[in-house]
LOPA-580206 format. One record per residue: x, y, z of N, C-alpha, C, O in turn; residue in three letters. Coordinates in pm, whole numbers. Layout:
<pts>
n.c1/n.c2/n.c3/ca.c1/ca.c2/ca.c3/c.c1/c.c2/c.c3/o.c1/o.c2/o.c3/type
X/Y/Z/X/Y/Z/X/Y/Z/X/Y/Z/ALA
...
</pts>
This chain:
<pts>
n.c1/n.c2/n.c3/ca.c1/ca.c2/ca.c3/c.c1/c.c2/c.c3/o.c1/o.c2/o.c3/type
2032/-511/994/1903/-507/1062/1909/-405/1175/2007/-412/1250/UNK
1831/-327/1194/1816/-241/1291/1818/-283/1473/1757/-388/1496/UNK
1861/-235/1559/1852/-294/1683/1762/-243/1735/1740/-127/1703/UNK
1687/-296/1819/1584/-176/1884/1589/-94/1993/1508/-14/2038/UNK
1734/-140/2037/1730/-1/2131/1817/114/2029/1862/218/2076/UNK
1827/89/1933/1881/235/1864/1756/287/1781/1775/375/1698/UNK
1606/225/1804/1514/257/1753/1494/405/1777/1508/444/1893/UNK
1460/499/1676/1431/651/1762/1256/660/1790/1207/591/1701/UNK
1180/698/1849/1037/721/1904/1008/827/1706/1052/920/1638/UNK
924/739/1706/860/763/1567/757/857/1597/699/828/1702/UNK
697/1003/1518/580/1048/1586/416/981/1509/414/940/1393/UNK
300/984/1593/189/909/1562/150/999/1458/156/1119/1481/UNK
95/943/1306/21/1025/1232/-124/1066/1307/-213/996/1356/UNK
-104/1250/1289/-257/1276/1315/-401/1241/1273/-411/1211/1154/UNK
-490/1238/1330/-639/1171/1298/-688/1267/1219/-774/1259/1132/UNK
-603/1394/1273/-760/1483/1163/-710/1475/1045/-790/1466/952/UNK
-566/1476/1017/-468/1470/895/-548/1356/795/-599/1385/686/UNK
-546/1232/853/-618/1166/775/-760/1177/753/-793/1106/659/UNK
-833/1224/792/-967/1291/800/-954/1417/689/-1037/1418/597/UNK
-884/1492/693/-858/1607/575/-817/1523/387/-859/1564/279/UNK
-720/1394/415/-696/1323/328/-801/1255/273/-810/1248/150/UNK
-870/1211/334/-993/1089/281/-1100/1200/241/-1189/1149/174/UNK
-1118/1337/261/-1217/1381/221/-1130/1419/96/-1206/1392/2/UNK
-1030/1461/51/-1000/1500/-70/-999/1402/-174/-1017/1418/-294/UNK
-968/1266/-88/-1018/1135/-193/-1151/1132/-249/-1183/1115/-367/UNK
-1209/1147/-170/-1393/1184/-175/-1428/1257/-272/-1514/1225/-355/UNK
-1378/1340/-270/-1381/1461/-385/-1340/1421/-470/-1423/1421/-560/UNK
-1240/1378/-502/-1195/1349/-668/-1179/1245/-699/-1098/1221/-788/UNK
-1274/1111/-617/-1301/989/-684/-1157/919/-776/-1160/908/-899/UNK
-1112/903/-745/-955/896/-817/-1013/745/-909/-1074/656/-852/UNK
-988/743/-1013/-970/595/-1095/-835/539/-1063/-735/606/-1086/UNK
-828/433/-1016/-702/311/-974/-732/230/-1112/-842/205/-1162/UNK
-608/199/-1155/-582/88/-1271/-476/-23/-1201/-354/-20/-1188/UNK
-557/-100/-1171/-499/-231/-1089/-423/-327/-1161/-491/-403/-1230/UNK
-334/-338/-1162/-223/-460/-1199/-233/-573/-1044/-149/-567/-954/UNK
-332/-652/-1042/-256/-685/-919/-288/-789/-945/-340/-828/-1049/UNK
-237/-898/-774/-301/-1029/-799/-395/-1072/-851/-487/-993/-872/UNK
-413/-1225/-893/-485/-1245/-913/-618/-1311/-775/-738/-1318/-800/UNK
-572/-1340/-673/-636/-1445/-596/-710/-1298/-521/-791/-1314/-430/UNK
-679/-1184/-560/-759/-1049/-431/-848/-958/-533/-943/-895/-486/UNK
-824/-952/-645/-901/-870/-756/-1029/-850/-670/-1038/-743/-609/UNK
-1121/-934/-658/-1217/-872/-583/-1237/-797/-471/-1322/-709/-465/UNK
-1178/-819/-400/-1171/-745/-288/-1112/-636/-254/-1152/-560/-166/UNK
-990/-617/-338/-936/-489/-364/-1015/-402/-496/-972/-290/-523/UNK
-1097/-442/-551/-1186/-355/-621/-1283/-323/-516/-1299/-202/-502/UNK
-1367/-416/-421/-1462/-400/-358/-1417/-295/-220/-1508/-233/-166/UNK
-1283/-282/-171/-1263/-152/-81/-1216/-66/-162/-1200/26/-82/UNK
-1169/-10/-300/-1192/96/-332/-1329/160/-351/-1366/274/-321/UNK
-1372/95/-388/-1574/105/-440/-1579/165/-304/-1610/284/-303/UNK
-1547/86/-141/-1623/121/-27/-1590/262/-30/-1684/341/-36/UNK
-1473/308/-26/-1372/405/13/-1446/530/-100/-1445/641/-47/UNK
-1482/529/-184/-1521/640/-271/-1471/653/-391/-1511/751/-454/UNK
-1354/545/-468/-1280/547/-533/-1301/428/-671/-1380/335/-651/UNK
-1246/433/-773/-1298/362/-894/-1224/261/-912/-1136/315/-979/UNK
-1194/159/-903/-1074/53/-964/-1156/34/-1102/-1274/50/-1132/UNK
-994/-24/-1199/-1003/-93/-1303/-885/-180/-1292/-773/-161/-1243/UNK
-962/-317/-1374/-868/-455/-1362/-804/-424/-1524/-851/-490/-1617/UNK
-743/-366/-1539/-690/-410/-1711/-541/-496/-1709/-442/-464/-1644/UNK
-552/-572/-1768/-431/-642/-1777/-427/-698/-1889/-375/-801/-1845/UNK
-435/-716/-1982/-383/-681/-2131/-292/-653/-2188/-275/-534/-2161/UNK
-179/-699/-2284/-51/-634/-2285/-91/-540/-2376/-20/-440/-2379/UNK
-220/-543/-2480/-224/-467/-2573/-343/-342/-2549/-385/-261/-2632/UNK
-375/-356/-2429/-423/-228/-2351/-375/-136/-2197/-401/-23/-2158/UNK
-304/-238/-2147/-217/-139/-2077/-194/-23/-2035/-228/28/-1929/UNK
-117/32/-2144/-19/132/-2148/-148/258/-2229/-143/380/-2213/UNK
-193/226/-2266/-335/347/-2336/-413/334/-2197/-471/441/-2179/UNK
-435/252/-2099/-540/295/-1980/-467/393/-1895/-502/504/-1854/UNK
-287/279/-1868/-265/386/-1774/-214/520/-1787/-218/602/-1695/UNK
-173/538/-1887/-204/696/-1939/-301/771/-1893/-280/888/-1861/UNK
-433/708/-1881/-540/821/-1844/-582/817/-1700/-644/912/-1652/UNK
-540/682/-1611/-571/628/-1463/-490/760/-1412/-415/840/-1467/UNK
-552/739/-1253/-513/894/-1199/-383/799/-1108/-293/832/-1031/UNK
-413/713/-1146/-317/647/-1069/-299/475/-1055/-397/403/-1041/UNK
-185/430/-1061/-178/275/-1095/-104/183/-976/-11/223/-906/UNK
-158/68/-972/-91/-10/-905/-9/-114/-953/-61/-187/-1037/UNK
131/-144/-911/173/-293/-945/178/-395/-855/262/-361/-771/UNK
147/-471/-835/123/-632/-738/191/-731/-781/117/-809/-841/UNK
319/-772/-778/352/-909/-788/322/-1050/-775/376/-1153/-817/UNK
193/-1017/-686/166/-1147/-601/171/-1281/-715/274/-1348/-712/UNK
89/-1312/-789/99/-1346/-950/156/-1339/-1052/92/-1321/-1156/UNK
303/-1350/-1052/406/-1287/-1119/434/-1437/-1252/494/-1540/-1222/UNK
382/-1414/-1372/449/-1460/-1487/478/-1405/-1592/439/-1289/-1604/UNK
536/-1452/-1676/660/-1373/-1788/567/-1218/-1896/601/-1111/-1947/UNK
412/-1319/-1877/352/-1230/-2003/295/-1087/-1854/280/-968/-1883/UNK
281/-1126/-1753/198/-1034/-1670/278/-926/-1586/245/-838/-1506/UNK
428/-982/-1655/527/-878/-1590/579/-812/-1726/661/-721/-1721/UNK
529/-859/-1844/554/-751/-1957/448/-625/-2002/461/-520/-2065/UNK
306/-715/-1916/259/-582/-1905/269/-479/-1811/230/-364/-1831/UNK
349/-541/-1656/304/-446/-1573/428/-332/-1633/445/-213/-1608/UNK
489/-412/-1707/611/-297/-1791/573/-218/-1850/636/-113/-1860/UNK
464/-235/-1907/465/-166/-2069/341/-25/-2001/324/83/-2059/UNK
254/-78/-1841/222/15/-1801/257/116/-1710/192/213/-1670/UNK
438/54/-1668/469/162/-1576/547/269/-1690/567/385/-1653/UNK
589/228/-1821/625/334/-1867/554/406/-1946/597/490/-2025/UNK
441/375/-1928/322/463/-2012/255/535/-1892/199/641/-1916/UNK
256/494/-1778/258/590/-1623/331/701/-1586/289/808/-1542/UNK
436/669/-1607/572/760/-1584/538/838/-1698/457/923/-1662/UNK
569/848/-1835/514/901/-1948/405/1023/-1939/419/1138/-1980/UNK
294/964/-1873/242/1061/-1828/176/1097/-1688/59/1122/-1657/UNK
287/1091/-1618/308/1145/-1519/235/1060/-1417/260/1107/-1306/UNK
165/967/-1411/78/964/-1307/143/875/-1204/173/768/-1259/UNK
175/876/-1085/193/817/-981/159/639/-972/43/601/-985/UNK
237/570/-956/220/399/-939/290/333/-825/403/353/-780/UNK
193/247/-788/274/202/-660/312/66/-669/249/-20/-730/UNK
445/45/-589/485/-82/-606/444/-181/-488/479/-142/-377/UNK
376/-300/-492/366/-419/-372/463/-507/-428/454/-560/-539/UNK
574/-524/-331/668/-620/-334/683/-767/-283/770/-815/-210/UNK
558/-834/-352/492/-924/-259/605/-1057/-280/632/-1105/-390/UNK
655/-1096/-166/753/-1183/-160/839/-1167/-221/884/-1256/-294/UNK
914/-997/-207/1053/-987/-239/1155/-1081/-148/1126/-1118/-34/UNK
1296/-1117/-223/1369/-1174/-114/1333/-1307/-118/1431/-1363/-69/UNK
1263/-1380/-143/1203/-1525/-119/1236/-1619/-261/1277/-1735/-255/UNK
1208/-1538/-401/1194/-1646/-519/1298/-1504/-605/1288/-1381/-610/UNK
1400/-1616/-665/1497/-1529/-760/1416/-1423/-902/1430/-1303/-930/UNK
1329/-1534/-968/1265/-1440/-1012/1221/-1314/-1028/1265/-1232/-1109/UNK
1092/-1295/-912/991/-1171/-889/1127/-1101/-803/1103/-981/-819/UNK
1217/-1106/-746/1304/-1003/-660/1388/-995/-824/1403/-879/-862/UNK
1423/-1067/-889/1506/-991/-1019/1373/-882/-1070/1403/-765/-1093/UNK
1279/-910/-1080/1207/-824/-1140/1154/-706/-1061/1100/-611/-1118/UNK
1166/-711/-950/1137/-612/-832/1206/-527/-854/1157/-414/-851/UNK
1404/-548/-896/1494/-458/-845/1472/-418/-1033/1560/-337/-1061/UNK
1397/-445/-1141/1441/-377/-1186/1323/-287/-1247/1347/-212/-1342/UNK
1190/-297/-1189/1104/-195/-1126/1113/-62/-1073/1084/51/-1113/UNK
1170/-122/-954/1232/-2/-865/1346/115/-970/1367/232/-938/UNK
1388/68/-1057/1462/167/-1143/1357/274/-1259/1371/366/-1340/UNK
1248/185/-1201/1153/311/-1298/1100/409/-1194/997/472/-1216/UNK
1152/419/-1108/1063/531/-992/975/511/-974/897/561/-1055/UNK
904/420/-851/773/409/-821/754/559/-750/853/627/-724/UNK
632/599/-726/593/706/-598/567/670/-470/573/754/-380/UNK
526/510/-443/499/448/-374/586/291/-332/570/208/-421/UNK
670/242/-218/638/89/-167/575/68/-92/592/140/5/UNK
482/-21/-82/428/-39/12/484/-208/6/480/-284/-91/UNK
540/-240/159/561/-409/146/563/-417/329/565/-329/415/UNK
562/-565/335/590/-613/448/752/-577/522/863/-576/468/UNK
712/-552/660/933/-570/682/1013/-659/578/1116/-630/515/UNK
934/-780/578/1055/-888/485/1116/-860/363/1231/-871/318/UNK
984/-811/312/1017/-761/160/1069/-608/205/1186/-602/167/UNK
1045/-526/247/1156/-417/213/1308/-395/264/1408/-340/219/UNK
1273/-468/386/1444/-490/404/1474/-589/286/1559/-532/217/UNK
1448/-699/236/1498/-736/140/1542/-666/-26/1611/-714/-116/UNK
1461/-521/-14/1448/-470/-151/1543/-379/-84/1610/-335/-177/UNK
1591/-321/38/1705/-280/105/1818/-299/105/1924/-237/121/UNK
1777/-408/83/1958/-488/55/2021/-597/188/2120/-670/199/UNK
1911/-564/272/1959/-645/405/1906/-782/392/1831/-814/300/UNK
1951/-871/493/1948/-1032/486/1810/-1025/557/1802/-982/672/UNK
1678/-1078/473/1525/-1079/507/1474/-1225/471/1521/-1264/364/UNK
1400/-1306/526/1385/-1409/408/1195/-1412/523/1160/-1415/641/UNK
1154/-1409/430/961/-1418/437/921/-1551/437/983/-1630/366/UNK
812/-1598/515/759/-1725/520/627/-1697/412/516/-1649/437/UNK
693/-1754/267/560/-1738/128/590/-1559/164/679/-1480/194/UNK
452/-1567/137/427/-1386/127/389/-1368/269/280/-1425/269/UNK
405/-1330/376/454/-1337/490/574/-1313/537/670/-1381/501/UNK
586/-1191/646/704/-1179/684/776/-1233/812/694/-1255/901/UNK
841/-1247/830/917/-1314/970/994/-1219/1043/1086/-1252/1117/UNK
959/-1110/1024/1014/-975/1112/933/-871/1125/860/-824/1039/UNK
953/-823/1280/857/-711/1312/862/-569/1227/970/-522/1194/UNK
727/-500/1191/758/-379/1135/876/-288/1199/946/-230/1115/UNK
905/-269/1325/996/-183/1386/1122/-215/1374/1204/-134/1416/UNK
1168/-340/1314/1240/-360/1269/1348/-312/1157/1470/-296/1154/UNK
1194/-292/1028/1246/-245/878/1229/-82/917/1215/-21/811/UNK
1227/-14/1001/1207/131/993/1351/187/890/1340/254/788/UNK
1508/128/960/1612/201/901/1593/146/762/1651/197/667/UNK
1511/41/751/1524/-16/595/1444/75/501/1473/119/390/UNK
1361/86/558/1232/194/490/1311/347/482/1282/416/384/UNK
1383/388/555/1434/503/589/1528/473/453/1499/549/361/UNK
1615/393/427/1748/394/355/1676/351/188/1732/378/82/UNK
1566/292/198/1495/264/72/1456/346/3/1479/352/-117/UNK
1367/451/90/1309/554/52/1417/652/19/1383/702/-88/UNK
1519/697/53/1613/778/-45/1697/717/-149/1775/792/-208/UNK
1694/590/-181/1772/528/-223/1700/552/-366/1760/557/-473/UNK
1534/567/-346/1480/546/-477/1377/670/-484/1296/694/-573/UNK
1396/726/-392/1301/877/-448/1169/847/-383/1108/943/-336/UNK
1127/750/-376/964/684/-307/945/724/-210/1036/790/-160/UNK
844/709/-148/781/714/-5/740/547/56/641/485/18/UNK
823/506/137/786/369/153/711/338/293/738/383/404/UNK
599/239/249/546/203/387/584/78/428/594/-10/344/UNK
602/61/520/623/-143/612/530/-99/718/506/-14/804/UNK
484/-226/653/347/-234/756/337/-394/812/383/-499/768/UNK
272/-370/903/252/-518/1025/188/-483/1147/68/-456/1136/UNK
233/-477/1245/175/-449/1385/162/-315/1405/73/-277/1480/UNK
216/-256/1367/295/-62/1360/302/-69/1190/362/-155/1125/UNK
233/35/1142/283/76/985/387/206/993/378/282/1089/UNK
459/223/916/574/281/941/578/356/776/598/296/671/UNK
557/479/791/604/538/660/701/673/622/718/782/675/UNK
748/617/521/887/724/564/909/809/401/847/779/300/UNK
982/885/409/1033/926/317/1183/986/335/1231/1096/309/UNK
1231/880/385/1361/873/450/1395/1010/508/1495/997/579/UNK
1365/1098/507/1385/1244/612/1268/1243/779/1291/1253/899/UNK
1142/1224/692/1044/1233/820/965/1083/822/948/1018/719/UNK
926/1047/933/887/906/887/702/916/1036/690/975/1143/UNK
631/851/979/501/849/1078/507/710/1085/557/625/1011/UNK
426/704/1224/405/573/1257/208/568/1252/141/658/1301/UNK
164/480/1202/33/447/1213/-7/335/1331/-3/217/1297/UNK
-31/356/1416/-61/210/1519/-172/131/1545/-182/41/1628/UNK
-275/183/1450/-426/92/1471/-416/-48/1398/-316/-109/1362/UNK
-521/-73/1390/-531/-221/1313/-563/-332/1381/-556/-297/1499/UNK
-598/-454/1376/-600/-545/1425/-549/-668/1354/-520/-670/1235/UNK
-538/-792/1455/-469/-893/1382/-536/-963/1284/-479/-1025/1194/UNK
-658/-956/1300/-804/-1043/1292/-761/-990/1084/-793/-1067/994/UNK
-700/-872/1060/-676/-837/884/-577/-899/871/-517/-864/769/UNK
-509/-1004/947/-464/-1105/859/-500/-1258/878/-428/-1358/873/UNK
-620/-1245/898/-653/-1397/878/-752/-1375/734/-840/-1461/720/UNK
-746/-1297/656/-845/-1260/559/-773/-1266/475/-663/-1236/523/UNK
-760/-1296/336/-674/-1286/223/-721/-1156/169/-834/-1109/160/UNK
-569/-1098/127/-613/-965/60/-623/-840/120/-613/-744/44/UNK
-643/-816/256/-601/-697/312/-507/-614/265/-521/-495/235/UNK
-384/-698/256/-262/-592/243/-212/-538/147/-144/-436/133/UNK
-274/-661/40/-257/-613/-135/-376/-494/-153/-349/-388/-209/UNK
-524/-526/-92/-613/-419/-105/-558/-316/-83/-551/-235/-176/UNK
-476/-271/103/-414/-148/125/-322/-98/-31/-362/-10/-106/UNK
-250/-144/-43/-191/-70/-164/-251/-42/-282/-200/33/-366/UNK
-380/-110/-298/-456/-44/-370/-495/123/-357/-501/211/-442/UNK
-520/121/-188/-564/223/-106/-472/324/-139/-497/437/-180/UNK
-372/277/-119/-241/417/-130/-240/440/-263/-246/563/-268/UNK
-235/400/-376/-269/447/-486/-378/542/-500/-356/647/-561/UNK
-501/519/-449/-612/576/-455/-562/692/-401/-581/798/-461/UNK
-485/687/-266/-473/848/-170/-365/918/-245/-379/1034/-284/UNK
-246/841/-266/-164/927/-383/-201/998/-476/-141/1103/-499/UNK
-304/959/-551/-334/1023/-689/-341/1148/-678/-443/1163/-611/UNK
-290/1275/-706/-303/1395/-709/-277/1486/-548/-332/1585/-500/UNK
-185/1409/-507/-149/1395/-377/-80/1560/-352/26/1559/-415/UNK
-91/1639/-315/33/1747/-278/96/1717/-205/206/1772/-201/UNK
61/1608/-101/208/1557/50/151/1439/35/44/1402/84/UNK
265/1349/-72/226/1134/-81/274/1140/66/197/1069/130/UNK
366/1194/145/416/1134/236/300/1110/358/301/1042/460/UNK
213/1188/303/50/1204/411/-25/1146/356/-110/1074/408/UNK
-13/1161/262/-168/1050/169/-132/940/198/-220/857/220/UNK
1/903/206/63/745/228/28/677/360/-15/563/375/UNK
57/778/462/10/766/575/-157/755/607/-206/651/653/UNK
-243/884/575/-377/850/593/-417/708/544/-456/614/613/UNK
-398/713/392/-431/549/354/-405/412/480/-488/334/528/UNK
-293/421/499/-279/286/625/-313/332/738/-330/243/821/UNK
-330/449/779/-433/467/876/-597/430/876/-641/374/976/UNK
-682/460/773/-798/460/667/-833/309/692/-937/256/730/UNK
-708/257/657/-735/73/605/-706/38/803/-790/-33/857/UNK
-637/70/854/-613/40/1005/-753/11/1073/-814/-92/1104/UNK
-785/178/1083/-891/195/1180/-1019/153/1108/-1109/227/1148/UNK
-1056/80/1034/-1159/22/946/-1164/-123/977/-1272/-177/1004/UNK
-1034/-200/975/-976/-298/1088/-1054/-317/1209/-1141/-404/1222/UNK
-1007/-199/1330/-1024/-235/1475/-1208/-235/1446/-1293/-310/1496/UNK
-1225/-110/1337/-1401/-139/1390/-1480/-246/1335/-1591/-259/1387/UNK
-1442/-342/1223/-1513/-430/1162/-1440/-530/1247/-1446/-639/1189/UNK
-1378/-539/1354/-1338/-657/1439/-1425/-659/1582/-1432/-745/1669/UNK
-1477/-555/1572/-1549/-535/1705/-1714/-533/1640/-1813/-503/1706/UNK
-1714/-561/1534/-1892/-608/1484/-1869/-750/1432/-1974/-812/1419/UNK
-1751/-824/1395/-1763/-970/1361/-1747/-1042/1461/-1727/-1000/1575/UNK
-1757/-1214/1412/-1754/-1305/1447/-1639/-1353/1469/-1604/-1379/1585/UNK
-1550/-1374/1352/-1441/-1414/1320/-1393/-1360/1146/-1418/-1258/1082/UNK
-1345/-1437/1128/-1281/-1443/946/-1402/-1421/843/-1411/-1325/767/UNK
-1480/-1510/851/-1636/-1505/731/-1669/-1380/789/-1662/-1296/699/UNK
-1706/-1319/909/-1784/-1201/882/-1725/-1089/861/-1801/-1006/812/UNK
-1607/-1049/881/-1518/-1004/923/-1520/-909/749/-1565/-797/726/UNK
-1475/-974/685/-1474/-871/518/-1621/-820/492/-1630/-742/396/UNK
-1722/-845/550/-1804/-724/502/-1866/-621/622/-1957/-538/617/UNK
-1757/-673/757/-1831/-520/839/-1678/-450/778/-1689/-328/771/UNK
-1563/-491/741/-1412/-406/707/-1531/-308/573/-1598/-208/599/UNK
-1526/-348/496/-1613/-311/383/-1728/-219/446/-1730/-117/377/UNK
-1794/-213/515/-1864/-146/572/-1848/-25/626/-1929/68/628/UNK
-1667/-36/700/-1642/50/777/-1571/112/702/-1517/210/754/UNK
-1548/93/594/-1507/168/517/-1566/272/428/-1508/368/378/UNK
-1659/245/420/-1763/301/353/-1874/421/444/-1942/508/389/UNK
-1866/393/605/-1904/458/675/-1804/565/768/-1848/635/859/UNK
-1694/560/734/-1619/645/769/-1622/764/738/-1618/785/617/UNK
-1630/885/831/-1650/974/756/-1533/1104/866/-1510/1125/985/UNK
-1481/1175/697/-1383/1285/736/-1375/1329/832/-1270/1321/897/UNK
-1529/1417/895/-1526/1512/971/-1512/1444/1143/-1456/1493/1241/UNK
-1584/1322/1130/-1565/1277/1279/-1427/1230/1250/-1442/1216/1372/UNK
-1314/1193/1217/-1174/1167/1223/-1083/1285/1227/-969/1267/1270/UNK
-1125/1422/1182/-1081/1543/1184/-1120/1624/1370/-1057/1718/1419/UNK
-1230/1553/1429/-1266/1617/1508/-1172/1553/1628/-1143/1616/1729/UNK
-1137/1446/1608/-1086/1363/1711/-937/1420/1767/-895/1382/1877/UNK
-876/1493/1701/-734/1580/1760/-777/1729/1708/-700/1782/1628/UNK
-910/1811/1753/-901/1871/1763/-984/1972/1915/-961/2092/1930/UNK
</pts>
């Protein structure tokens, strides 16, 4: 586990950076082919829709691997992990890889159940382009001693930075840990994202949605290590402003949804310049 005074000062991803990113999302409408939970399907379809972007739910073992062939980009979600729904998310990461398209992994309660972490580590051997997980789960997909409360982590993001750092070369990916501070690395250069509020986790589905998100910004990415970043920036600052128009929890997912949808490139580009 990392100590934090050997923490090094992470630099802040730029605003306009992600402002340059979300408009190229804009532009090419990316189709997401969602493997994910089952308990968030809606809502992670409903912030790609906000965001400018297409989800599809296919999960089918006998359609799969013909969608994600043509998706600009795919997600895998564990959250829902049984025998037939992890033979498809198989049969579509190698029809992904196959043809080329970028997939991201959510490692939702790696480290916690023998199972989904046997099937995690042997995921990770197909080259994701993407992790996106909590500290718990990626120091646990790290190799370090992590243990998560459910899908929930019990350690600060600043924590998993060397984990994210040692993950991300370990497997070629670009990994994010996200929590209070999102942290994304590609084990050489790593950004820190710092917006957000707490109020996106009293909501189910935020964090599985975000990796929806990074799929969406990956797709046709020339720098994932920036698309990776804008995305949890994107989903952050969409956060602080739908927390400052709600109530609480009930209102809370449709000003996020809102602010997502009203975000726009050029005022986030203007802001560091």
């Amino acid at each position: 586990m990392s100590d934090l005074h050997t923490i090094p000062l992470i630099p802040q991803f730029p605003l306009y950076r992600v402002g340059e990113e979300l408009a190229r999302l804009r532009a090419a409408a990316p189709l997401v082919h969602c493997l994910s939970n089952e308990v968030v399907q809606s809502i992670t379809a409903n912030v790609l829709l906000a965001l400018g972007a297409s989800p599809a739910m296919i999960v089918a073992e006998e359609e799969v691997a013909e969608f994600a062939a043509i998706a600009d980009a795919l997600l895998i979600n564990v959250g829902t992990l049984y025998p037939s729904r992890l033979l498809a998310m198989q049969k579509a990461v190698t029809a992904a890889n196959a043809a080329n398209t970028p997939w991201v992994l959510d490692p939702v309660a790696a480290g916690v159940l023998a199972y989904r972490t046997d099937a995690l580590h042997d995921l990770l051997l197909q080259k994701p382009a993407v992790i996106r997980g909590n500290a718990s789960e990626i120091m646990a997909l790290a190799g370090e001693s992590a243990s998560g409360k459910g899908v929930d982590s019990t350690a600060s993001s600043v924590l998993a930075i060397a984990a994210a750092q040692r993950l991300a070369l370990q497997t070629g990916a670009i990994v994010a840990v996200t929590g209070e501070v999102d942290y994304v690395s590609d084990g050489v250069s790593t950004w820190a994202i710092p917006w957000g509020h707490v109020l996106m986790t009293r909501v189910v589905g935020t964090g599985c949605a975000l990796s929806a998100v990074v799929a969406a910004f990956v797709a046709g990415a020339p720098d994932k290590l920036a698309a990776v970043a804008a995305a949890c920036a994107v989903m952050a600052l969409a956060g602080e402003r739908a927390e400052s128009a709600c109530d609480g929890p009930g209102t809370f997912l449709p000003a996020f949804l809102d602010a997502l949808y009203i975000m726009q490139p050029a005022m986030l580009k203007a802001v560091d310049e």
